[in-house]
N, C-alpha and C positions, 0 to 999 in steps of 0.2 A: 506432371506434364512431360511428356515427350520431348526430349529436345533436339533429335535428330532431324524429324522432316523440318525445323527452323531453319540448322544448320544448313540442312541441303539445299532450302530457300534462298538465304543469305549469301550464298556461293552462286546458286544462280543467276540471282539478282546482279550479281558483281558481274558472269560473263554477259549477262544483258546489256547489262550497262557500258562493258568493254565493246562488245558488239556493237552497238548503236555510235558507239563514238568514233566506231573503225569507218561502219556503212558512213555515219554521216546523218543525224536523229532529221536533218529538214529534207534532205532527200529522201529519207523512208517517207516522211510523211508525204510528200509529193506525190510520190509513187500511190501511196497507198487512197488519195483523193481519187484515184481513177479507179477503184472499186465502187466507191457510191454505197447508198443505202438497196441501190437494186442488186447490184454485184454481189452483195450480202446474201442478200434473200435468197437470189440463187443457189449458190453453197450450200446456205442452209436445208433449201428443198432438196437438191441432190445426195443430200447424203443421206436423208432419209433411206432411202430406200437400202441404205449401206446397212443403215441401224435395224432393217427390217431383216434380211438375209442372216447376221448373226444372231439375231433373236430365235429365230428359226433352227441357226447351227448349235446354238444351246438346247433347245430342245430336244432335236436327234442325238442330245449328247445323254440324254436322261435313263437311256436301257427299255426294256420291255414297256414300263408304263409313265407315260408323259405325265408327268403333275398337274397340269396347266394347258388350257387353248394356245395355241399360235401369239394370236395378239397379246396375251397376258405376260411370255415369253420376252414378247418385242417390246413391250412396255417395261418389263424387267431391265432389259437390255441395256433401252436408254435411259432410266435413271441409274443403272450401274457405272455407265458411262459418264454420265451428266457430273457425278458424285463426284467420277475420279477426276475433272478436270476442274468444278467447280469449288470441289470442296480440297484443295491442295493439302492441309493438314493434317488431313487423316487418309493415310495407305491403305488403309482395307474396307474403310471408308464406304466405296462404291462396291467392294461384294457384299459390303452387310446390305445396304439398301437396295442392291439388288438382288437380294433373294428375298428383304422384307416386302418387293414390291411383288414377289409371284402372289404373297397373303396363303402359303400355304401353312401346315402344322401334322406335327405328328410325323409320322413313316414318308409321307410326300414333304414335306420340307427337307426332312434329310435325306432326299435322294435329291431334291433341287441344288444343295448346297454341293451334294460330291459330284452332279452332273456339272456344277458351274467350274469347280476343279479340274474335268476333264475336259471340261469346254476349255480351259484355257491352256492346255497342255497342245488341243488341238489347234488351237489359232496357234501356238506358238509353232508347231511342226509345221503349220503353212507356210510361213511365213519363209521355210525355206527353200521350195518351188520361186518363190519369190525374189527373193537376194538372192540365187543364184542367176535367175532371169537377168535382175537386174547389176551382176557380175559380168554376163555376158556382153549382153548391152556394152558396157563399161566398154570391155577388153574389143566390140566392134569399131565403138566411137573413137575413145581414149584408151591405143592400151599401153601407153607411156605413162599414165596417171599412176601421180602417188599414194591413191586412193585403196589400190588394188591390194597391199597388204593389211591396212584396217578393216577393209571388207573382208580380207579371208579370215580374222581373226575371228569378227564378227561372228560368220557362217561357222566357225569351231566352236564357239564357244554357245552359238545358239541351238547346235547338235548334241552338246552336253546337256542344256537346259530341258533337251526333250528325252533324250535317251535316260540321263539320272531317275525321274519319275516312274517310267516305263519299265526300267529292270528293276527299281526297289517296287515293285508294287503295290506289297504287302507292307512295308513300309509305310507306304503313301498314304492308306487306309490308317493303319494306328496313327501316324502324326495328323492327320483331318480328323480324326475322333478327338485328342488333345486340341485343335485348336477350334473345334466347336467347341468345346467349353471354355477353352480361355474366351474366346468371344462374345460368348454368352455371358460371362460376366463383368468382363467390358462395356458390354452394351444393356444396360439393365431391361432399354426401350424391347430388348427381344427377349422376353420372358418367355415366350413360347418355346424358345432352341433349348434352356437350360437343361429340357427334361428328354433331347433328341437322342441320347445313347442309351435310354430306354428304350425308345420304338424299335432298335433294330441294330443290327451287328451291319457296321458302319464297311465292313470290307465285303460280306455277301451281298452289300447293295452294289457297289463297288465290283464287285464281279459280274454283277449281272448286267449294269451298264459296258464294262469292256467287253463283255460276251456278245454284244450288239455289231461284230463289224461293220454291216451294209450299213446301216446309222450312222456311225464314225466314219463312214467313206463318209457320205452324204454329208455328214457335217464339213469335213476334213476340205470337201469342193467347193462347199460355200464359203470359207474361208479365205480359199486360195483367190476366188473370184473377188471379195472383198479387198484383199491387198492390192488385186490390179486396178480394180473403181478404187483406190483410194490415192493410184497414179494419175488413173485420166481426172480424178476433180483436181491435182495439180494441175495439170495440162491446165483444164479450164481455169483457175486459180491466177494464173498466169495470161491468160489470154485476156480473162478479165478488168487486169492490170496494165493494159495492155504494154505488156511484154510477152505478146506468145514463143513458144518454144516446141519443139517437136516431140512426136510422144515417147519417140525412145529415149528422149534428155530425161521428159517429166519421169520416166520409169528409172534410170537410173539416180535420180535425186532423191526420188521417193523413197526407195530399197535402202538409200543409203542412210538417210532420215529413220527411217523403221527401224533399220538394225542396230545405230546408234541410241535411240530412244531406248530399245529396250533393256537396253546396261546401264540404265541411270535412272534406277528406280528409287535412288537414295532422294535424286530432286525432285521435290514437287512438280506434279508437270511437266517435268523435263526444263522448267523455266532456265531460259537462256543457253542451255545446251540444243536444244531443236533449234533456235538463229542460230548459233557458231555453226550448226549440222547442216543448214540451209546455205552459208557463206560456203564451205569448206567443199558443198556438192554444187552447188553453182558455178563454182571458180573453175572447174573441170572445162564449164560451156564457154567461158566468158561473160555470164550474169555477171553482170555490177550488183556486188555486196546490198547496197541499196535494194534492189530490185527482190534479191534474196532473202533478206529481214523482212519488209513487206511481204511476202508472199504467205514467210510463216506467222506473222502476226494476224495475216487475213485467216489462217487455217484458225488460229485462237481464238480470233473473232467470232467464229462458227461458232466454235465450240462454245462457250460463254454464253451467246447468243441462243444456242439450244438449251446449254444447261439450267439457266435460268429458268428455260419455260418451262423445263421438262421437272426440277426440280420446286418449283412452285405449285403446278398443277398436283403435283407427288404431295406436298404439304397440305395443301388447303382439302384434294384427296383423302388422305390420313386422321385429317381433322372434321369430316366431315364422316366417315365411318367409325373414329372415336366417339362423335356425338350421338351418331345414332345405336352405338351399342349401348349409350346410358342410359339412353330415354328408354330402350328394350330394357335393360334390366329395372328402370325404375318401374316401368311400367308392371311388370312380370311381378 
């Protein structure tokens, strides 16, 4: 057994818990009664459409030939997603079931798995149109904030995360060929990956996906559009609760939430580092800490809320086309 994502658990758990004792655990709750079961729902609908756009930006990430329809893409998407937040204990978790869920095999699976690799290089280079946005932001509102040097840290250090991949490239290809098969036998349930470095030289597919620019534009814009909807459903997040706030606040809280999540991929979830990130970007506005734990327990909520469904339907799915391939071959 793994004992790191416990550890990183364990730890979060602790700044949860510090956190909720700082806000004040009956004030969040308070706060958070003025979302409702309808406030929920809402969220939840809205962001649909979030999960629909990167679905789509994964696909433009695949090179000359798409594996898969749109929807099959967006469906991937969100049990990729679903995975990572529902299923905390396993990190890679959500790209293994997000590529089990395109159901492809052979030469399109492995172009599915090194598309979802550049798919994620590309969300991450968005992400810094973004946190810069929301730097500026900062520096119009608050530019006495002592916020202003973990942000630029942040923005270095998320320009290494995309540049490192990008100059080793060829690199990048032989270590994705090594960890398709650690994977593969990790995960017995993907029997079909074991045999992917047969169908095809893991770095010519690999070039033929980066050979794609207008595609990776294309991707690269649906991404950037993704992190600002992922501002304004703050905004609304907040209004919800009612504590509305303006959208340049929700844009610099969010940027600053995004960029700190993304260096603490040791904790599960981010659990309890996204609150301390909600207090710490809030406290800029004058949000009461309260108001700021609520807002990201409501974004958790979301997510749970979807991953469940998304992760159920994925199940009883799987198990219903396991069935039917016995009855075919009993039959046969």
């Amino acid at each position: 057994m793994n004992w790191r994502p416990a550890v990183g658990l364990a730890l979060g758990a602790a700044v949860l818990a510090a956190t909720l004792i700082y806000a004040g655990a009956g004030a969040v709750m308070r706060t958070l009664e003025g979302l409702r079961l309808t406030g929920l729902l809402i969220i939840v609908l809205v962001h649909l459409p979030i999960i629909a756009f990167m679905g789509i930006a994964w696909r433009l990430a695949t090179g000359s030939a798409a594996p898969a329809s749109p929807p099959r893409f967006m469906w991937a998407r969100a049990v990729r997603d679903a995975a990572a937040e529902a299923l905390p204990f396993s990190q890679i978790g959500g790209f293994v079931l997000g590529v089990r869920a395109l159901r492809l095999s052979g030469p399109a699976a492995l172009r599915g798995i090194l598309s979802m690799s550049v798919d994620l290089v590309v969300e991450l280079t968005a992400k810094l149109p973004y946190a810069l946005a929301g730097v500026l932001a900062l520096l119009a509102l608050a530019p006495g904030s002592g916020l202003m040097r973990p942000l630029g840290i942040g923005l270095a250090l998320t320009v290494l995360a995309v540049v490192i991949p990008v100059l080793g490239r060829r690199q990048l290809g032989d270590g994705l060929q090594r960890a398709i098969r650690r994977v593969s036998q990790r995960w017995p349930v993907l029997a079909s990956l074991r045999r992917l470095h047969a169908h095809g030289d893991t770095n010519t597919v690999l070039d033929d996906i980066l050979s794609r620019r207008a595609r990776l534009a294309a991707a690269f814009a649906l991404h950037i559009l993704c992190w600002f909807l992922g501002a304004a459903e703050l905004w609304l997040v907040f209004d919800l609760l009612g504590r509305p706030m303006t959208a340049a606040h929700a844009l610099v809280v969010d940027s600053i939430v995004a960029g700190l999540r993304t260096f603490v991929f040791m904790v599960p979830a981010a659990a309890g580092v996204q609150e301390a990130s909600y207090v710490l970007a809030c406290a800029v506005f004058g949000v009461p800490p309260a108001t700021a734990v609520a807002a990201s327990l409501a974004r958790r909520a979301r997510d749970l809320t979807l991953g469940a469904a998304v992760l159920g339907v994925a199940v009883g799915t799987d198990r219903a086309i396991t069935r039917e391939r016995r009855e075919t071959s009993v039959g046969s």
